[in-house]
N, CA and C atoms of all chains as a GROMACS GRO file, in nm:
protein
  564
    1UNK      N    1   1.636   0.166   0.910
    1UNK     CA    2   1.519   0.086   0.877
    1UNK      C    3   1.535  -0.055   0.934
    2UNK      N    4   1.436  -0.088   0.938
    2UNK     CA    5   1.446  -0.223   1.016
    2UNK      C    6   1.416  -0.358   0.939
    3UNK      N    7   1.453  -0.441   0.999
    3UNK     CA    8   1.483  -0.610   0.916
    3UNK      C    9   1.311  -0.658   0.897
    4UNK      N   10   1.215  -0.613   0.976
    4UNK     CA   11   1.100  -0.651   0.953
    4UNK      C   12   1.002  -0.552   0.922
    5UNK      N   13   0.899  -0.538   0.804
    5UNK     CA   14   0.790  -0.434   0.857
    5UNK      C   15   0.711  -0.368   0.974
    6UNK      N   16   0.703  -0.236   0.959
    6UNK     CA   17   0.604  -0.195   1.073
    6UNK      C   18   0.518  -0.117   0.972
    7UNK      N   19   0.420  -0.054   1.071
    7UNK     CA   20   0.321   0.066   1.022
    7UNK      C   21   0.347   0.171   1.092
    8UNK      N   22   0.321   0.328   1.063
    8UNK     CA   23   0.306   0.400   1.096
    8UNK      C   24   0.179   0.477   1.105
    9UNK      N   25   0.114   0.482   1.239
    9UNK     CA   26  -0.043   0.589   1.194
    9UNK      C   27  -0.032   0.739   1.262
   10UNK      N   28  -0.061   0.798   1.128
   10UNK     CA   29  -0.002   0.926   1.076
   10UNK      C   30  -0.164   1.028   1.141
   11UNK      N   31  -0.183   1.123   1.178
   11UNK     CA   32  -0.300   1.235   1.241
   11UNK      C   33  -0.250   1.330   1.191
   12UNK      N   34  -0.331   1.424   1.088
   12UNK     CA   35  -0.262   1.506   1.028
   12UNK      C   36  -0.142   1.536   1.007
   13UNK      N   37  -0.114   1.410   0.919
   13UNK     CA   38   0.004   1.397   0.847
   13UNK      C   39   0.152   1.382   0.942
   14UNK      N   40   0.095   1.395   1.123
   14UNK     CA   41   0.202   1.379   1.151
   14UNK      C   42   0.200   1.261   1.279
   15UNK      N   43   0.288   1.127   1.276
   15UNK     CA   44   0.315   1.011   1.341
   15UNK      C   45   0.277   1.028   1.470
   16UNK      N   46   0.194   0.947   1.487
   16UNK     CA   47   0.135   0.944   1.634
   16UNK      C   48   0.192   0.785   1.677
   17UNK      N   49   0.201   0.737   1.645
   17UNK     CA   50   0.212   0.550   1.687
   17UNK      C   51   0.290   0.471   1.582
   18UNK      N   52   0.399   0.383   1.619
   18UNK     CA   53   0.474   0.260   1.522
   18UNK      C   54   0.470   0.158   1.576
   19UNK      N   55   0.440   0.031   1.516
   19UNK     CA   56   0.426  -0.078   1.561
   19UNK      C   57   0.386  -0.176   1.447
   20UNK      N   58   0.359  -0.316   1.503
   20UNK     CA   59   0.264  -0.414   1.399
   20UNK      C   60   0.080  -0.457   1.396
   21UNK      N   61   0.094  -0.388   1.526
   21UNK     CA   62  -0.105  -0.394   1.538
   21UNK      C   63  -0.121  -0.264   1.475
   22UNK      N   64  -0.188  -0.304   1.340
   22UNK     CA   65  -0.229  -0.205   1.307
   22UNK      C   66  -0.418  -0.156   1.326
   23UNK      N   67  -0.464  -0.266   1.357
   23UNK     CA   68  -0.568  -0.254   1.386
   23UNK      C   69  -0.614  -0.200   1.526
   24UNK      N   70  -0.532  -0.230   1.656
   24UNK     CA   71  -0.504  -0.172   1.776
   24UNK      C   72  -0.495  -0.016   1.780
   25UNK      N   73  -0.347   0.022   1.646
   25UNK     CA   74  -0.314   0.144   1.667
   25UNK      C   75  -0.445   0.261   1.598
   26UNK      N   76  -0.479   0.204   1.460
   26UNK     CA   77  -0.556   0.272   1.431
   26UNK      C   78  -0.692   0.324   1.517
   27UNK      N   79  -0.756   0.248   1.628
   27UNK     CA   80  -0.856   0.216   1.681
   27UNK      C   81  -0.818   0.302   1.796
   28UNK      N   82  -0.716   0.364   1.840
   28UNK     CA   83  -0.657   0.433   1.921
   28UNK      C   84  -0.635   0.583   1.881
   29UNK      N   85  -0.619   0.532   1.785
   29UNK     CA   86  -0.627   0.703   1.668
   29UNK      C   87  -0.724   0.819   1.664
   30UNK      N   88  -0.850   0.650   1.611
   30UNK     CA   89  -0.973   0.718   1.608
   30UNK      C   90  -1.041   0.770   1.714
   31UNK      N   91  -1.025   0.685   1.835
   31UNK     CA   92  -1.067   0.732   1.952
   31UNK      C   93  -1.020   0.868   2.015
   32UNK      N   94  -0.902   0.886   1.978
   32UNK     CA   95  -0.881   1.021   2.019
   32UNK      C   96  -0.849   1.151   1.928
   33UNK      N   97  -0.880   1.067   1.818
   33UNK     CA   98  -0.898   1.180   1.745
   33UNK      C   99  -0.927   1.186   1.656
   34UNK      N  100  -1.120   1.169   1.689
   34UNK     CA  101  -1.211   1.121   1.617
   34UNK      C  102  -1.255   1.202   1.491
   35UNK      N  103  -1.187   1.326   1.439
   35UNK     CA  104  -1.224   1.436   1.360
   35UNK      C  105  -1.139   1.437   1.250
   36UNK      N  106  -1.034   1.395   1.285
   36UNK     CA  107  -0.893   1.412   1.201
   36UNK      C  108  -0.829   1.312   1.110
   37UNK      N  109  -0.773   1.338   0.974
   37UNK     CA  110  -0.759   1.300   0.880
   37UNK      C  111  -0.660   1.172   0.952
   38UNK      N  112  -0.682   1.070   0.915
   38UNK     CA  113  -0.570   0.936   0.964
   38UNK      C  114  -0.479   0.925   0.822
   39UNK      N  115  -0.366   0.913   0.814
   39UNK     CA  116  -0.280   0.809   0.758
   39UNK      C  117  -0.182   0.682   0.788
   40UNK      N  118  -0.211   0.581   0.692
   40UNK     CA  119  -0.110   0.455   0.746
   40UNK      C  120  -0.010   0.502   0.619
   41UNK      N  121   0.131   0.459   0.730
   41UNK     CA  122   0.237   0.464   0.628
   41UNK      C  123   0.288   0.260   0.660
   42UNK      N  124   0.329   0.217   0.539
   42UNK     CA  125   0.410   0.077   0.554
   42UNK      C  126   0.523   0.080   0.563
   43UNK      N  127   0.617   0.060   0.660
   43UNK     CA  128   0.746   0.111   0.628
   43UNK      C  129   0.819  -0.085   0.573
   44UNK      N  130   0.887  -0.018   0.512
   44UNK     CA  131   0.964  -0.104   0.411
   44UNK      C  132   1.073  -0.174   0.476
   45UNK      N  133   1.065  -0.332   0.512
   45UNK     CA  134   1.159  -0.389   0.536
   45UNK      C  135   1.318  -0.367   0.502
   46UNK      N  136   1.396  -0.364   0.558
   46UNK     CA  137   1.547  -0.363   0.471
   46UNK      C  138   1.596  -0.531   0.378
   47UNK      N  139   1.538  -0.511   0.267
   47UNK     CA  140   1.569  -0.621   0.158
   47UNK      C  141   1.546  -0.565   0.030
   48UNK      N  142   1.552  -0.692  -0.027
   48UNK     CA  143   1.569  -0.605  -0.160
   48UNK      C  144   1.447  -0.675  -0.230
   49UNK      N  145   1.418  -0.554  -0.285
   49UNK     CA  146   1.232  -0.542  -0.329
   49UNK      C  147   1.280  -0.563  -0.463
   50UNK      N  148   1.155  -0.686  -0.513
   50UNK     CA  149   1.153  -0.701  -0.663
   50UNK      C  150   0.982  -0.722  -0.685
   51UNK      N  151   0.888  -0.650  -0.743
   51UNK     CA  152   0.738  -0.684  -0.691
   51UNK      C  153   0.741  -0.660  -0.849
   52UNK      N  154   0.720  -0.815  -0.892
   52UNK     CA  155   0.647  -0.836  -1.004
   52UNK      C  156   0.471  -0.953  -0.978
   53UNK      N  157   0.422  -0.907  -0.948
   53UNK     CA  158   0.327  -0.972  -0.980
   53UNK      C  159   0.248  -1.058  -1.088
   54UNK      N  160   0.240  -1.147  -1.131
   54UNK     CA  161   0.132  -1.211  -1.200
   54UNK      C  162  -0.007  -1.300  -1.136
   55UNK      N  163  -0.158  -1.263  -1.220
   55UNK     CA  164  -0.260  -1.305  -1.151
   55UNK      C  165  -0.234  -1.488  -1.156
   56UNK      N  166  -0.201   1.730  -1.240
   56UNK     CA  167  -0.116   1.652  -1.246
   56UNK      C  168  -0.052   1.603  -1.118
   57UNK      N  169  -0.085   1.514  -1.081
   57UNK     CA  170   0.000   1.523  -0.896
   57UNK      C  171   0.155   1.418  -0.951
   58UNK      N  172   0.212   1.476  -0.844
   58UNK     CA  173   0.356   1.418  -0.884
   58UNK      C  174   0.450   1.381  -0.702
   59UNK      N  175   0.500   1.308  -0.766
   59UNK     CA  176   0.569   1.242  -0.621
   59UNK      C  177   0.734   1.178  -0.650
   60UNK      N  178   0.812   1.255  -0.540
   60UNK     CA  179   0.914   1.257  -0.552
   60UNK      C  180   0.948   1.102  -0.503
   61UNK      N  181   1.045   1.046  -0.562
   61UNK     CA  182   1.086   0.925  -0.526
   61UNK      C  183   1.134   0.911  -0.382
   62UNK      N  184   1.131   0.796  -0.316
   62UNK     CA  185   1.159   0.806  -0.146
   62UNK      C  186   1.297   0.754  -0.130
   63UNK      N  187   1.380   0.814  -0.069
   63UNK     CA  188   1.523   0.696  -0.054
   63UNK      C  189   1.474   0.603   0.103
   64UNK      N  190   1.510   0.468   0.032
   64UNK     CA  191   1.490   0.401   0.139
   64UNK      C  192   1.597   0.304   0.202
   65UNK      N  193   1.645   0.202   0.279
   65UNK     CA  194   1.718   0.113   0.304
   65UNK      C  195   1.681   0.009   0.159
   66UNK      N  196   1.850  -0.040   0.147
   66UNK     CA  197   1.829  -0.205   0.068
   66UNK      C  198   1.922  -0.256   0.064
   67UNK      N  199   1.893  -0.374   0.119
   67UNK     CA  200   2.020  -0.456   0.164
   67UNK      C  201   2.138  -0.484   0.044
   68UNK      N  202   2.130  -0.462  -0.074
   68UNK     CA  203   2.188  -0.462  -0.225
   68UNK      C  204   2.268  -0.341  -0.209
   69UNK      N  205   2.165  -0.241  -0.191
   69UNK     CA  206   2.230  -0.102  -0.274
   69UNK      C  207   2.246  -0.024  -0.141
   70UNK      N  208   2.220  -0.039  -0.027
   70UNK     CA  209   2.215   0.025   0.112
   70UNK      C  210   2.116   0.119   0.120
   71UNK      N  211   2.117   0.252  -0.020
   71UNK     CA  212   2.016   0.332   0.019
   71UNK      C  213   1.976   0.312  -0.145
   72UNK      N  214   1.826   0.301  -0.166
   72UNK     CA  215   1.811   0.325  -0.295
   72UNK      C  216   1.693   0.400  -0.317
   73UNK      N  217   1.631   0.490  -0.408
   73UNK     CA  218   1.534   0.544  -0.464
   73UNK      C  219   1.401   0.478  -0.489
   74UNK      N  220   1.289   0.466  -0.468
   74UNK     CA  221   1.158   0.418  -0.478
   74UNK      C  222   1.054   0.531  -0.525
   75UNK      N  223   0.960   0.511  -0.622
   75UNK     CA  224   0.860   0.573  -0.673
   75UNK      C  225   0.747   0.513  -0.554
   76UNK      N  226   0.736   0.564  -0.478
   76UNK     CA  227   0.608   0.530  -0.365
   76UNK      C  228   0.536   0.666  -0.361
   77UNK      N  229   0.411   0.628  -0.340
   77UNK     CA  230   0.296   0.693  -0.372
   77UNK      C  231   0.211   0.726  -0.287
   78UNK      N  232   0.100   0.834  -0.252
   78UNK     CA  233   0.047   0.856  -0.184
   78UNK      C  234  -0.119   0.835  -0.245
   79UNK      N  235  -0.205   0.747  -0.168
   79UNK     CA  236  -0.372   0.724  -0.177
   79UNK      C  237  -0.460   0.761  -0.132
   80UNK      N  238  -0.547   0.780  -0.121
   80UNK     CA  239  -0.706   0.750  -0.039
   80UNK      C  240  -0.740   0.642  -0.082
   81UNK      N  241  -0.802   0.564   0.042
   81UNK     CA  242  -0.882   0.446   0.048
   81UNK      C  243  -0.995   0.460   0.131
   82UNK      N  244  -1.094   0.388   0.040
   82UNK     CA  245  -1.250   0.422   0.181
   82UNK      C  246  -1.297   0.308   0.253
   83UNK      N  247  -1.294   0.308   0.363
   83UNK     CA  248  -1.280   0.177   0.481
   83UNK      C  249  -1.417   0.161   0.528
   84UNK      N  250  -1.447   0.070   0.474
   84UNK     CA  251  -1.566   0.008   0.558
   84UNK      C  252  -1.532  -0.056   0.684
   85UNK      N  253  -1.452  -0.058   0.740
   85UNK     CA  254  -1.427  -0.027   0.854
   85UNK      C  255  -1.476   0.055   0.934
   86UNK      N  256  -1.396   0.195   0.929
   86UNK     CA  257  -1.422   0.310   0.998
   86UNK      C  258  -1.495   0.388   0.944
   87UNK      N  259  -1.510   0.347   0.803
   87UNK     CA  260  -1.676   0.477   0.727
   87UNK      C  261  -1.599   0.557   0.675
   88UNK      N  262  -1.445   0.625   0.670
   88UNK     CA  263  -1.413   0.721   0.602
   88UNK      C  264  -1.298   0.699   0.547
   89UNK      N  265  -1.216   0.803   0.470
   89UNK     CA  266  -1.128   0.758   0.372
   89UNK      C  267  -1.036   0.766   0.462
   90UNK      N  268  -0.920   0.672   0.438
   90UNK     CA  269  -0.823   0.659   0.520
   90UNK      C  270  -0.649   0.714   0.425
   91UNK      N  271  -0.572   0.790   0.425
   91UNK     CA  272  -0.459   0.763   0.372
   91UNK      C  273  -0.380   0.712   0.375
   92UNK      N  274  -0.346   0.620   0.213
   92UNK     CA  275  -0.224   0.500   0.246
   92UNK      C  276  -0.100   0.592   0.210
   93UNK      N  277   0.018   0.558   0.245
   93UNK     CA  278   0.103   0.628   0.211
   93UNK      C  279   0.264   0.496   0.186
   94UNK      N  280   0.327   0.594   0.094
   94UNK     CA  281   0.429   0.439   0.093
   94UNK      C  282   0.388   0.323   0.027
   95UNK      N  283   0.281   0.378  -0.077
   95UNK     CA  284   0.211   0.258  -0.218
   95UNK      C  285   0.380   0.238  -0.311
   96UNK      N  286   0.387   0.146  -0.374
   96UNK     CA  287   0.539   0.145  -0.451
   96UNK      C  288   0.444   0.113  -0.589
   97UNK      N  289   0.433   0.231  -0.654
   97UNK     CA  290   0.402   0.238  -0.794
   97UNK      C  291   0.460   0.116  -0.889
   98UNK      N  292   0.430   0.034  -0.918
   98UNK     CA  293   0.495  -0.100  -0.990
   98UNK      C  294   0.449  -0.120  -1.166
   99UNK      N  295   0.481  -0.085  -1.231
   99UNK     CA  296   0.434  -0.130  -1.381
   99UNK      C  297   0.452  -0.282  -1.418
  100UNK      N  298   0.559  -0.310  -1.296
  100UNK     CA  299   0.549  -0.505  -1.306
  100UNK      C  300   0.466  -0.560  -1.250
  101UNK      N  301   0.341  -0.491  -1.182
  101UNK     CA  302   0.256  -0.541  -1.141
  101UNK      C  303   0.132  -0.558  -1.165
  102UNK      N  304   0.056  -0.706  -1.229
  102UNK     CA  305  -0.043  -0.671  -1.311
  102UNK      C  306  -0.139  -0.621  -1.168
  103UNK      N  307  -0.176  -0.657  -1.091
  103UNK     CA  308  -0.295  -0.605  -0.948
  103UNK      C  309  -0.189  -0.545  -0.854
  104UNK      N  310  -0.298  -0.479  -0.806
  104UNK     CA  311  -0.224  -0.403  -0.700
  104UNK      C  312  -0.279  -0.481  -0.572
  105UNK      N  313  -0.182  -0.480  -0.466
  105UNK     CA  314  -0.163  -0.553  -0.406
  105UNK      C  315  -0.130  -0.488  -0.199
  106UNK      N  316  -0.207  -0.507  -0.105
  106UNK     CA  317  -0.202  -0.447  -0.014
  106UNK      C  318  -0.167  -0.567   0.124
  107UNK      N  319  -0.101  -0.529   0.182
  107UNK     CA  320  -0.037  -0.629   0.351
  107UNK      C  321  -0.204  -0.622   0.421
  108UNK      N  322  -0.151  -0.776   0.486
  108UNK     CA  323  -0.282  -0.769   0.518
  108UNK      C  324  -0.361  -0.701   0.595
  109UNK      N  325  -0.302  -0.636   0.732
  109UNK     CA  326  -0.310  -0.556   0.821
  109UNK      C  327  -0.399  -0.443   0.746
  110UNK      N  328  -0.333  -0.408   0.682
  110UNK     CA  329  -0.341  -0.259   0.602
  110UNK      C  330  -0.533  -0.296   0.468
  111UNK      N  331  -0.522  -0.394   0.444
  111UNK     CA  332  -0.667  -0.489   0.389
  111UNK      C  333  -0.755  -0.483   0.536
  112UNK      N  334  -0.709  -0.552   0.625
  112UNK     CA  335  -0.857  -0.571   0.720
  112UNK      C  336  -0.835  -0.396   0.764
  113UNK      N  337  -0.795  -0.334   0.729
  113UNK     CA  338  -0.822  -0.136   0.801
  113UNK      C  339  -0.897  -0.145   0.712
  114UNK      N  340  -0.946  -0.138   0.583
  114UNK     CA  341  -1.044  -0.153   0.494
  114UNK      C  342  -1.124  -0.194   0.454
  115UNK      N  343  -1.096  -0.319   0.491
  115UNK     CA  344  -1.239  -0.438   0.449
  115UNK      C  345  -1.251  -0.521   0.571
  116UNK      N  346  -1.421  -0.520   0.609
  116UNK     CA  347  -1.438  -0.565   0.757
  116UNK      C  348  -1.412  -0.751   0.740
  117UNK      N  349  -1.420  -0.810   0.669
  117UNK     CA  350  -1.395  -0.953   0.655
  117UNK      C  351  -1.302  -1.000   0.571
  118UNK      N  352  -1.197  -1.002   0.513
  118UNK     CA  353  -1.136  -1.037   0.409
  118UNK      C  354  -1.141  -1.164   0.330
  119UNK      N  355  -1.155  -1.214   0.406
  119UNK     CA  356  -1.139  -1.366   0.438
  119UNK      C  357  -1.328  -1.442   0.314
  120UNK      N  358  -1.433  -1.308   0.309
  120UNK     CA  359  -1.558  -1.332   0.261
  120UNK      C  360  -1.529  -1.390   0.079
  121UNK      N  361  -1.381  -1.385   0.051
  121UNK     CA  362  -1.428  -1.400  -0.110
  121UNK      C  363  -1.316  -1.518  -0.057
  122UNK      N  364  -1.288  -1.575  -0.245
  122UNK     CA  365  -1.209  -1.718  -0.186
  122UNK      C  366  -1.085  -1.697  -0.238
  123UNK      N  367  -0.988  -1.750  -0.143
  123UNK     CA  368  -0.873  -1.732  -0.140
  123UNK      C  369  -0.778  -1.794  -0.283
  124UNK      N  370  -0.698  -1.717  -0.340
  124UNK     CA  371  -0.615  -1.737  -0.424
  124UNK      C  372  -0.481  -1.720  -0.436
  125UNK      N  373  -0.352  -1.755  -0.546
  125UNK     CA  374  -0.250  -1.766  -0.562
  125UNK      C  375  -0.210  -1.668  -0.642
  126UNK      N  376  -0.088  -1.606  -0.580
  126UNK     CA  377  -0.076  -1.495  -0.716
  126UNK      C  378   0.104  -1.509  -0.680
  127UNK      N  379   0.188  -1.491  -0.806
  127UNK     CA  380   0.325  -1.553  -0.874
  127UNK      C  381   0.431  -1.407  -0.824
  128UNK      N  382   0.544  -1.416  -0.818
  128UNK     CA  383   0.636  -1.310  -0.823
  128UNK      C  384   0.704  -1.367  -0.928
  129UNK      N  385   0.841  -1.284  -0.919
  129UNK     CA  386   0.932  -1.293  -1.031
  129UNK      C  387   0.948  -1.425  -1.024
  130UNK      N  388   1.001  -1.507  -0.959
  130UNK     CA  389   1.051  -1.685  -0.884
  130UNK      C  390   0.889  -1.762  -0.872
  131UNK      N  391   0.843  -1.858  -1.011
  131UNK     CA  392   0.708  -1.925  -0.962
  131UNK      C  393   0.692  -1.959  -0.827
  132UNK      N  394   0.792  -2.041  -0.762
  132UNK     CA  395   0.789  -2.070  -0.656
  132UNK      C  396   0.752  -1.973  -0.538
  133UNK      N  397   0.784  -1.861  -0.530
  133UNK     CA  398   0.741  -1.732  -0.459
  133UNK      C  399   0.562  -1.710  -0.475
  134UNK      N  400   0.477  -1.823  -0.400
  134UNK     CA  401   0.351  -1.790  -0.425
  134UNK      C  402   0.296  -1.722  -0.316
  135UNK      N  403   0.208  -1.620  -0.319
  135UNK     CA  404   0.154  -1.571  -0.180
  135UNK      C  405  -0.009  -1.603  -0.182
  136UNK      N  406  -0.046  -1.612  -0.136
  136UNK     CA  407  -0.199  -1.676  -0.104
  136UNK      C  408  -0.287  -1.477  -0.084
  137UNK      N  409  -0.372  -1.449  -0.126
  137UNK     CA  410  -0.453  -1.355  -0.140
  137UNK      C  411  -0.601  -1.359  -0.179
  138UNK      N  412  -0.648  -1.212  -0.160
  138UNK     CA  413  -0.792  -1.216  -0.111
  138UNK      C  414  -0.838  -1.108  -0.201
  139UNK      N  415  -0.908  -1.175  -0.320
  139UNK     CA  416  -0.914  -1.016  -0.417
  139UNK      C  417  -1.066  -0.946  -0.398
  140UNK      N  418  -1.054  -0.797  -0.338
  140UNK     CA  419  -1.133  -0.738  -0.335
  140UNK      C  420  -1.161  -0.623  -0.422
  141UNK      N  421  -1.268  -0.547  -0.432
  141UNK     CA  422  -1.233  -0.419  -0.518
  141UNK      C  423  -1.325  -0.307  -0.416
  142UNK      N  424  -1.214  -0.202  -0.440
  142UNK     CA  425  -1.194  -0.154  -0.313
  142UNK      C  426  -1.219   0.028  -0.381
  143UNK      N  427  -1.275   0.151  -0.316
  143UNK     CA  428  -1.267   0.219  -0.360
  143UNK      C  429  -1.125   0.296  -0.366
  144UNK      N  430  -1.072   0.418  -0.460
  144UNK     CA  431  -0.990   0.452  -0.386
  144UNK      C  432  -0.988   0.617  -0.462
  145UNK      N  433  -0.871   0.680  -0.427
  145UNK     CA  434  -0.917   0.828  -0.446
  145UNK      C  435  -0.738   0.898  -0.492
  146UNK      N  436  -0.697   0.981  -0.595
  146UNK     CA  437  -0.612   0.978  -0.650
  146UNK      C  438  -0.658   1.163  -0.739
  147UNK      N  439  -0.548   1.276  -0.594
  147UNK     CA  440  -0.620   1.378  -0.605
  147UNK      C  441  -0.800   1.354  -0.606
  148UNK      N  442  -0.855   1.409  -0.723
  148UNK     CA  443  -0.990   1.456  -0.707
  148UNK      C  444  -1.047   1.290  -0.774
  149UNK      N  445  -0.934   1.242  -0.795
  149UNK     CA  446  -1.022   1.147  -0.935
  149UNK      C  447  -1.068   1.007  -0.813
  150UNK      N  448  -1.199   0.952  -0.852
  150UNK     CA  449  -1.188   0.824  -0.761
  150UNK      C  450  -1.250   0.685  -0.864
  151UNK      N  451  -1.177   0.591  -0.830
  151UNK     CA  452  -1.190   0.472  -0.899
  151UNK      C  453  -1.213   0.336  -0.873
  152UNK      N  454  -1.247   0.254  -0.858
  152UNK     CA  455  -1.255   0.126  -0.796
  152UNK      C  456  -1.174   0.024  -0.851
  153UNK      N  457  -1.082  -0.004  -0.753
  153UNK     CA  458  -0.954  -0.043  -0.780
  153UNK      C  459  -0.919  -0.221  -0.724
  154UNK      N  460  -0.957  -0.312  -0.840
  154UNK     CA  461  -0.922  -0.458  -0.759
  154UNK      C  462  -0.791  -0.477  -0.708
  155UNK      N  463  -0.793  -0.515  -0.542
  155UNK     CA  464  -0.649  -0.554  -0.507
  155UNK      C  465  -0.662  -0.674  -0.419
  156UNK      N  466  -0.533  -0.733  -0.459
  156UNK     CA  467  -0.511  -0.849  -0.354
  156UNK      C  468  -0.457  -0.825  -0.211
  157UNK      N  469  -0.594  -0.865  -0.117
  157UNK     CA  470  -0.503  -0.843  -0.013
  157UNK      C  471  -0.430  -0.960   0.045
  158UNK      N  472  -0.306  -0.944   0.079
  158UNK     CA  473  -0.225  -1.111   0.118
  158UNK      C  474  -0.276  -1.130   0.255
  159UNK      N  475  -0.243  -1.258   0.281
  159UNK     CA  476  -0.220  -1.308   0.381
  159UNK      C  477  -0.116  -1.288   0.466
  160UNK      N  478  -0.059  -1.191   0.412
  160UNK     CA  479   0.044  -1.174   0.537
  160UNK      C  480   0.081  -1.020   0.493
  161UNK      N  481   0.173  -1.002   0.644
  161UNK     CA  482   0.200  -0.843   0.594
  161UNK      C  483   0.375  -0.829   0.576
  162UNK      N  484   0.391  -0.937   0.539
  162UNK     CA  485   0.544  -0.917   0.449
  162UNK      C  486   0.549  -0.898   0.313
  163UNK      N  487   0.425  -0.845   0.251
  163UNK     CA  488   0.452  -0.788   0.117
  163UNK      C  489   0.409  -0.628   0.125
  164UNK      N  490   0.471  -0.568   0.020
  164UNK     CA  491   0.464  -0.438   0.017
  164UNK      C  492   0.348  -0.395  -0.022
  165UNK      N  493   0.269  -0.252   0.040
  165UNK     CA  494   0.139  -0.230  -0.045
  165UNK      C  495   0.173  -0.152  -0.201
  166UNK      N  496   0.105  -0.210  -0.254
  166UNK     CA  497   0.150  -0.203  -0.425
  166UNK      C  498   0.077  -0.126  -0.544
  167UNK      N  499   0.093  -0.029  -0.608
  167UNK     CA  500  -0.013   0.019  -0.688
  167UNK      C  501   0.011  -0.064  -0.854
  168UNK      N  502  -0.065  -0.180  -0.890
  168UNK     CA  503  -0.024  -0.244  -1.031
  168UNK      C  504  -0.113  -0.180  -1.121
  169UNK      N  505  -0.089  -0.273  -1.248
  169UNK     CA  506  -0.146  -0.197  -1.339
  169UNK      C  507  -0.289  -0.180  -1.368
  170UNK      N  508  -0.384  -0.297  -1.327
  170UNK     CA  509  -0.478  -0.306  -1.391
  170UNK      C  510  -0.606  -0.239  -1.352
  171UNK      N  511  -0.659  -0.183  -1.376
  171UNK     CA  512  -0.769  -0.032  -1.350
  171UNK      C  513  -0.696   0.034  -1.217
  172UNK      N  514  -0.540   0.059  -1.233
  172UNK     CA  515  -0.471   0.136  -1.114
  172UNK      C  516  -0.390   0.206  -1.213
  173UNK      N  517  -0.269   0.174  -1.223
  173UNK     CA  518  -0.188   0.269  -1.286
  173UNK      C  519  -0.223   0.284  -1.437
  174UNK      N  520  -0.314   0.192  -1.500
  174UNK     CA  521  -0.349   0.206  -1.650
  174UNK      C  522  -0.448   0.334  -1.675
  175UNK      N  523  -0.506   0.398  -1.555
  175UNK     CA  524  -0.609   0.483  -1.574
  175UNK      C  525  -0.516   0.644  -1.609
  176UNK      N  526  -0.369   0.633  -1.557
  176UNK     CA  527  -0.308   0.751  -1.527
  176UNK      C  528  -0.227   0.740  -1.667
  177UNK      N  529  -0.222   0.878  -1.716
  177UNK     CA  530  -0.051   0.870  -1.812
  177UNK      C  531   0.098   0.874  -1.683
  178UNK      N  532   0.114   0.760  -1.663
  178UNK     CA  533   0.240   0.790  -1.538
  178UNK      C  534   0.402   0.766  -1.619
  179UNK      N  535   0.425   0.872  -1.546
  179UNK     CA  536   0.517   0.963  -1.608
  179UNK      C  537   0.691   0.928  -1.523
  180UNK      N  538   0.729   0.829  -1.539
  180UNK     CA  539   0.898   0.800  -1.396
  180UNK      C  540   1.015   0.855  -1.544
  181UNK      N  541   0.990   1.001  -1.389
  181UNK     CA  542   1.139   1.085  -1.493
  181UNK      C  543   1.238   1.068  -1.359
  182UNK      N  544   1.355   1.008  -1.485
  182UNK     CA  545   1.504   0.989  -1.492
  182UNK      C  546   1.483   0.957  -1.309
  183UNK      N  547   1.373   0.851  -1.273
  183UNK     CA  548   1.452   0.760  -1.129
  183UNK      C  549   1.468   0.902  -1.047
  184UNK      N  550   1.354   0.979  -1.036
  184UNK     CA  551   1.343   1.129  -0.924
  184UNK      C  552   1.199   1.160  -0.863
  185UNK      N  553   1.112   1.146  -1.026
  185UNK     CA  554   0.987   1.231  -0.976
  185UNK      C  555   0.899   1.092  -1.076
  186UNK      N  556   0.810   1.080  -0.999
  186UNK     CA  557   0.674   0.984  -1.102
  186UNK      C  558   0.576   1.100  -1.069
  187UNK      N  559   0.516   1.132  -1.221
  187UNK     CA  560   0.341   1.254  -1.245
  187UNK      C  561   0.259   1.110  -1.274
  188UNK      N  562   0.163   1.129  -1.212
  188UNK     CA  563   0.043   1.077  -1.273
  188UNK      C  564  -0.094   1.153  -1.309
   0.00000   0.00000   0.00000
């Protein structure tokens, strides 16, 4: 895993593209494969996650 | 009942550790159809759920249209600047409209918190393996 986030966009469930444009990759997705279910995966920096939120 | 096995991931602490991350539908006014998020980190410490921004503008064509706010981590000082929208989303058959902050940046994790997100489910984290919702 890597020191910074990426995305993954997923075409029936299976990885077509990794990177940080996610708006690029997705738009590339759709274009070619304009029928088919998309998923984004976030892949998780290597640190150490504490996600407490307050509004 | 949908259920999801915990993910082992990298952490710089523990090297490899266990995560309750989750799988969504989201509907993008963007592209007009539901998109799947995958790799949500189910959080009960989280009062909103919370999405990178990248992963917000795939969904919402302007983000930037409501006004920008502050929201706290564990450390006050840890403030991230966000954009609260309410967003549809889809969980198996069930669908709900779900307020989330989207940040300003995409160094935070996309997040499922509690408030009309995980409060709608009986969610179920057995023994650090499997979360049912």
């Amino acid at each position: 895993m890597a020191k910074t986030y990426s995305y993954v966009v997923l075409v029936e469930k299976k990885p077509v593209c990794k990177g940080k444009n996610l708006k690029k990759m997705l738009k590339e997705a759709r274009k070619k494969y304009p029928e088919k279910k998309i998923s984004i995966r976030y892949e998780y920096p290597e640190e150490i996650l504490v996600a407490i939120i307050q509004i | 009942m949908p259920s999801f096995k915990y993910k082992k991931q990298e952490s710089g602490l523990f090297r490899k550790v266990l995560r309750p991350v989750i799988e969504l539908e989201a509907y993008s006014e963007v592209t007009n159809d539901w998109l799947v998020l995958q790799n949500i980190l189910a959080d009960t410490g989280a009062d909103i759920s919370m999405l990178p921004r990248s992963l917000g503008e795939a969904l919402v064509l302007d983000i930037m249209r409501v006004k920008k706010v502050q929201i706290k981590g564990v450390a006050p000082e840890a403030r991230v600047n966000v954009y609260i929208h309410t967003l549809k989303f889809k969980l198996n058959s069930k669908q709900f409209n779900l307020p989330v902050a989207i940040a300003d940046s995409d160094n935070v994790p996309p997040i499922f918190g509690r408030v009309k997100g995980l409060d709608l489910f009986n969610a179920n984290f057995k023994k650090g393996k499997v979360l049912q919702l």
